[in-house]
Steps between C-alpha positions, in 0.01 A plus 500: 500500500304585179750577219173667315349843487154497610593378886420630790851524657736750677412841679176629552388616153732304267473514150224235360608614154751691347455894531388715231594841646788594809241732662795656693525884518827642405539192271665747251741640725574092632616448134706733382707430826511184432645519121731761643647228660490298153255208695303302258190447790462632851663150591831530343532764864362205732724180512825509475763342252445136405126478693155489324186655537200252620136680403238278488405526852639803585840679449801252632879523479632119419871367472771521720561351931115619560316315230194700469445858663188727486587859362258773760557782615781371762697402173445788313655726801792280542606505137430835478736545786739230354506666144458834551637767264309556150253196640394685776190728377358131319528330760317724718256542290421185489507420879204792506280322205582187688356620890246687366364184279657146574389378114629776341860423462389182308314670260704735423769208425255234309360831286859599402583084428216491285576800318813389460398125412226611233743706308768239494501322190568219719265579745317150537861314595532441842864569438415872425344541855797281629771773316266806705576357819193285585505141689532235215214309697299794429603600177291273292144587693583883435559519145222247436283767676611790353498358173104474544513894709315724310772745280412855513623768274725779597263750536310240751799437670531869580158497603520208776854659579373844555161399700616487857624831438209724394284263789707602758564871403107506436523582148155278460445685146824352389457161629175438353697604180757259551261204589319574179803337317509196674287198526158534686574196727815593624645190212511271838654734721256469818695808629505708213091389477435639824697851392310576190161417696607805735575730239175455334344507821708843617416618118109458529508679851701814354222527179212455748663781750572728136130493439367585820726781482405559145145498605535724827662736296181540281301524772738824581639339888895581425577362850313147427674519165833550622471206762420279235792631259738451803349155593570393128860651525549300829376159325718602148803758548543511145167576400488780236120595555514473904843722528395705214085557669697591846712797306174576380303530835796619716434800748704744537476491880483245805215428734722660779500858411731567781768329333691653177414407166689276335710630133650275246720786355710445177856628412603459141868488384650465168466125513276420757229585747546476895162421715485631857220449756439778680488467838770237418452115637703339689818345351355165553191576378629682207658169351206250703184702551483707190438361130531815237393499116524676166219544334555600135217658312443319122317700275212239368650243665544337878611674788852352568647402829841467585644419869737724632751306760822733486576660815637913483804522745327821596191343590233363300469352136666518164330418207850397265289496154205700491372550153608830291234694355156373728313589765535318824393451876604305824369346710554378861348187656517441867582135540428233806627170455605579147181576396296856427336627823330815444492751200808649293657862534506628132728713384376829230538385129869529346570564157867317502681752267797581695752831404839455458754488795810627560451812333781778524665755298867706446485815316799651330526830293153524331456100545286281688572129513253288725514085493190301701434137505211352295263199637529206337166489394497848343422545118742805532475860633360861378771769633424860544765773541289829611729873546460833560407523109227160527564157366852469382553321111762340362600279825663170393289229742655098449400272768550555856653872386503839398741763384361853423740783368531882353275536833438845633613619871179405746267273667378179316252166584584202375139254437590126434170305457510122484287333238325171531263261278140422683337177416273681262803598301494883611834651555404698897804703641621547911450771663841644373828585750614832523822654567603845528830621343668841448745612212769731691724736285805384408786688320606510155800263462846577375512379161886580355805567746819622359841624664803673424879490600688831487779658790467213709125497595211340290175710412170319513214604264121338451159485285232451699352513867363812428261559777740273716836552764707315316773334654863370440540194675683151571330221573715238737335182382446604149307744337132381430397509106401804385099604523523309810163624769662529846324592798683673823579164702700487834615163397663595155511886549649698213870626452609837594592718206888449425714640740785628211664837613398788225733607259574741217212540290227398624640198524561195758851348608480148554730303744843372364511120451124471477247329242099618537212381349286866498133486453251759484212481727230723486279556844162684604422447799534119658465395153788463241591371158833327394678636196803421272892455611831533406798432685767763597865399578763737628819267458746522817752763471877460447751620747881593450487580123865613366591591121814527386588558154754270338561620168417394174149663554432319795410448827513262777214491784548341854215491772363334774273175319165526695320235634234239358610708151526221221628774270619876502403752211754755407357848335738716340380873392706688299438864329530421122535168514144358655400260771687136510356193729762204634372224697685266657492213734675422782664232410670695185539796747730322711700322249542810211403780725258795298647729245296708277613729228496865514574852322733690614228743653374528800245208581234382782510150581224343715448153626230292631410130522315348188079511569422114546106559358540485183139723402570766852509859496884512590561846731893564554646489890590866597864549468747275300628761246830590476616832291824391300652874381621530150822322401749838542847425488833733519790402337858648432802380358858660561649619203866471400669864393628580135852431441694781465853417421671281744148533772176477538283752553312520812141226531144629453238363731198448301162444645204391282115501626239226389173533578144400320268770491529854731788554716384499816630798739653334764789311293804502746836624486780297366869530654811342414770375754820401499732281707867485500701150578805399629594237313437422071120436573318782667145378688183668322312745745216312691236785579564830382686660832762230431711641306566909334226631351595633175193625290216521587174547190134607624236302430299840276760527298438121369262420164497204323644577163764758657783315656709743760884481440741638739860522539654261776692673721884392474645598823482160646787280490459219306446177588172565615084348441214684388140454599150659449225557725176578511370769763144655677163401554430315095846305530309173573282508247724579179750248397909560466654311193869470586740451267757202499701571837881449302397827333454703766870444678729767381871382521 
């Protein structure tokens, strides 16, 4: 076996030399697999660990029980089935270059070893080719070989890399360019010699086919010039003057006239441009048997042409970047075989200056906002805000919105045009989007709310809401802030007025125990405005509230402590002598009880719990004052007689009236009683039937300042007790001062 390049040995067209180009299509999808996987060569993915790659003579796994096996198509299924997993796609990939052309998998390897060998900086030692995986018998022939390969550049290298490509796609035009860079004999590739001779060849045909088409055109036969257009399309699919001549000389109608016309119609968006057929293809034929492009027009310069291979879920095409501010047409080529068989459908002429999307609008009292998306491409936009009164001023515009105010009540149009730079450097405009919006009437908010507390109900006033029904409400998740826009909406509908009971005055009577937030809200129609708050407490009310005075000017209070109260307030008022306050907790309220100090006039006394909001309008329960009476208090002494001699004369009774301020008509009678005993200590009378009733002084004939004496009657037999009472309808509420009991038993 010949351990040199230059042999005939292996498969049917084996390498002689070393390969200047792969010449595989999809080469650039092969490698970027492949260093996904982090592989150094396609053969890193062939042999497994500890084996080496034999290439001379074809492509051979060596090492292991099976000294030497040849890696086909067989092998590349079973490792592909072996492996698996991320090696999958590769490997099938492979297996297809390798049925389709038996040599192919070798080149592909010996280009990528002699890429890899030439930039090596230790390229030309065997031991370089030995560390990449290759036979050490063959190591030395290869890098002695590729040491003397010719080296291309990179921009070669993407030329030989990219050449099977544009071949098979028939993108002749781009070939040619790509052969241009390298060198004209194929640099000892016998393969690669053979390519470039066909794209030449192909080249010359499409020029020769362009000029007869050129020169039937002339002559004024449109048919014979669009058969030779098409036939130069056919031998170069990327032909600029052969796609560009068939837009030129395409009819507008078929041979057939019993079949519709075909349409190429175009649907801009805001960032790109969907192409339908019309009738529509085919699914199949849509992605196989159609081949659409984008013809932009240059001022002064080259049509260009841009292939459109996005498919529309809805059917059809989507062009994802069409160019902002030109003029543009598409076209559709039938295809067979991948290649153009009969004239395009073109599409009218575009100017690609979409509007804005998403356009919408909320008004609010004599506002209009409105927000819109711009395109990407756009320079910016020119708004328009046209009313009853024409083009409204004064509207503040920033990007991608608008907010116009002190509008009047009407109809308005809204113009956004999109502006766009054309490759003359004019600025051109869309077509503008237009929206419709009315300005409704809206009422005149509440601007100040005030209340006032007086005889137990709370009186609401307002500025504002003049041409409004304004109403007293509570919100129950808040009020919202005031100025607020609120529609009529089932899903947050707005509070009934408050429900308070009236009261005196004009006024409202809140519930005991509560705490509301009140806000004004002024309505017309299913349109309303939010206004200012305040919050109204009526503390809970206190039951079972006694007074009793005590002396010493003052006054103890007992009642019922109410619930969830943290303190209780205590309001004396007194004629003469003003209004006094005493809070007091609970806690000080259980232990020390309340007293508060008082005149000896008559008083009110009312009690309520302590407001807990420290800034409310605080509206007193009902109830919880108690009329104390005047401090009026009898009192009478007994007497003792002037000596006369050896005796006494007999006792005066003498009855004295206190009272602050007038007398009050009512004052009841006073009697005395006396009880006789059996023994040295007579019992005092208990109630005044218990006993003899010895004087008795009406309660007219009392003042204070004018005591009432009266002689004691002596026909009792001593020992007996004494005893005054009080008697009628004011006895409970004037006080008796006794005197010391020891001086009322007579002995």
């Amino acid at each position: 076996m010949g351990l040199e390049f230059g042999h005939n040995l292996g498969l049917r067209r084996a390498l002689r030399g070393l390969p200047l180009s792969p010449l595989v299509p999809g080469y650039g999808r092969l490698v970027a697999r492949q260093r996904a996987l982090g592989l150094r060569h396609i053969g890193d993915a062939l042999v497994e660990r500890g084996r080496v790659l034999g290439v001379l003579d074809g492509v051979f796994e060596e090492g292991g029980a099976r000294r030497r096996q040849h890696i086909g198509a067989d092998r590349l299924r079973q490792l592909g089935a072996a492996r698996g997993g991320a090696y999958g796609p590769l490997l099938a990939q492979l297996e297809a270059v390798q049925l389709q052309d038996p040599a192919a998998l070798r080149r592909i390897l010996l280009y990528q070893l002699v890429e890899l060998l030439q930039a090596h900086p230790q390229g030309s030692d065997p031991a370089t080719a030995v560390a990449l995986g290759v036979s050490p018998q063959e190591a030395g022939p290869l890098v002695r070989v590729a040491a003397a390969h010719l080296r291309l550049d990179g921009e070669q290298r993407r030329a030989v890399e990219e050449l099977a490509d544009a071949w098979a796609d028939g993108k002749v035009r781009r070939a040619a360019g790509l052969a241009a860079l390298l060198p004209a004999g194929g640099g000892g590739d016998a393969l690669l010699r053979g390519r470039l001779a066909e794209i030449a060849g192909r080249v010359k045909e499409a020029d020769d086919a362009l000029d007869a088409a050129r020169e039937a055109e002339k002559a004024g036969d449109a048919r014979a010039a669009e058969g030779c257009m098409l036939r130069a399309a056919r031998l170069a699919s990327d032909c600029p003057r052969a796609l560009l001549g068939l837009v030129r000389l395409h009819r507008a109608g078929k041979d057939d006239p019993a079949e519709p016309p075909e349409v190429l119609t175009v649907l801009p968006a805001p960032e790109t441009v969907t192409v339908a057929l019309s009738p529509a293809p085919p699914a199949a034929d849509a992605v196989n048997g159609t081949r659409v492009l984008r013809l932009t027009r240059v001022p002064g310069g080259p049509t260009g042409i841009t292939e459109i291979t996005d498919l529309s879920p809805a059917g059809g095409w989507v062009d994802p970047s069409p160019p902002f501010g030109q003029e543009v047409r598409y076209a559709a080529l039938p295809l067979r075989d991948g290649r153009i068989d009969g004239p395009p459908v073109v599409s009218d002429v575009l100017l690609v200056a979409p509007d804005v999307s998403g356009l919408r609008s909320t008004t609010g009292r004599g506002r209009v906002e409105a927000t819109w998306t711009e395109p990407s491409g756009a320079l910016g936009v020119r708004v328009q805000l046209v009313g009853p009164a024409g083009p409204v001023d004064g509207a503040d515009v920033r990007t991608g919105a608008l907010t116009a105010t002190g509008l009047g009540v009407g109809a308005y149009v809204l113009r956004v045009h999109c502006r766009y730079r054309s490759p003359d450097g004019a600025v051109i405009e869309s077509a503008g989007a237009e929206h419709p919006v009315s300005v409704d009437p809206w009422p005149t908010p509440v601007d100040r709310l005030d209340a006032t507390a007086a005889h137990g109900s709370v009186r609401f006033s307002w500025s504002g809401g003049d041409d409004a029904d304004v109403r007293l409400v509570a919100w129950p998740a808040g009020p919202p802030e005031p100025g607020a826009e609120l529609t009529d909406d089932p899903a947050r509908p707005w509070p009934a007025p408050l429900p308070w009971a009236a009261g005196s005055g004009g006024g409202l009577v809140p519930p005991p125990g509560s705490v509301t937030q009140v806000s004004a809200l002024a309505v017309l129609g299913p349109r309303a405005v939010a206004g200012p708050g305040l919050v109204v407490e009526c503390p809970p009310a206190v039951a079972g509230a006694r007074v009793e005075r005590v002396g010493g000017g003052r006054a103890r209070v007992t009642f019922d402590w109410p619930a969830e109260a943290g303190e209780v307030a205590a309001t004396v008022e007194q004629d003469g002598a003003g209004t006094v306050h005493r809070v007091v907790a609970r806690s000080t309220y259980v232990r020390e009880g309340l007293y508060v100090d008082v005149a000896p006039s008559a008083f009110s006394l009312t009690l309520s719990a302590a407001p807990r909001m420290p800034d409310a309008v605080v509206v007193p329960p009902p109830g919880g004052a108690v009329r104390v009476p005047a401090d009026i208090a009898v009192s009478y002494r007994i007497v003792p007689g002037a000596r006369r001699a050896l005796r006494r004369g007999p006792s005066l009774l003498r009855v004295t009236l206190s009272c602050p301020g007038e007398v009050p008509d009512d004052l009841p009678e006073f009697v005395l009683v006396a009880r006789s005993g059996n023994g040295r200590d007579p019992v005092r009378p208990r109630t005044p039937t218990d006993g003899t009733t010895l004087l008795r002084v009406g309660g007219g004939t009392l003042s204070p300042g004018s005591p009432v004496e009266l002689p004691v009657p002596a026909g009792l037999r001593p020992p007996y007790a004494l005893r005054g009472f009080l008697l009628g309808e004011g006895a409970a509420d004037v006080r008796l001062d006794e005197p010391s009991p020891t001086t009322l038993v007579v002995r």
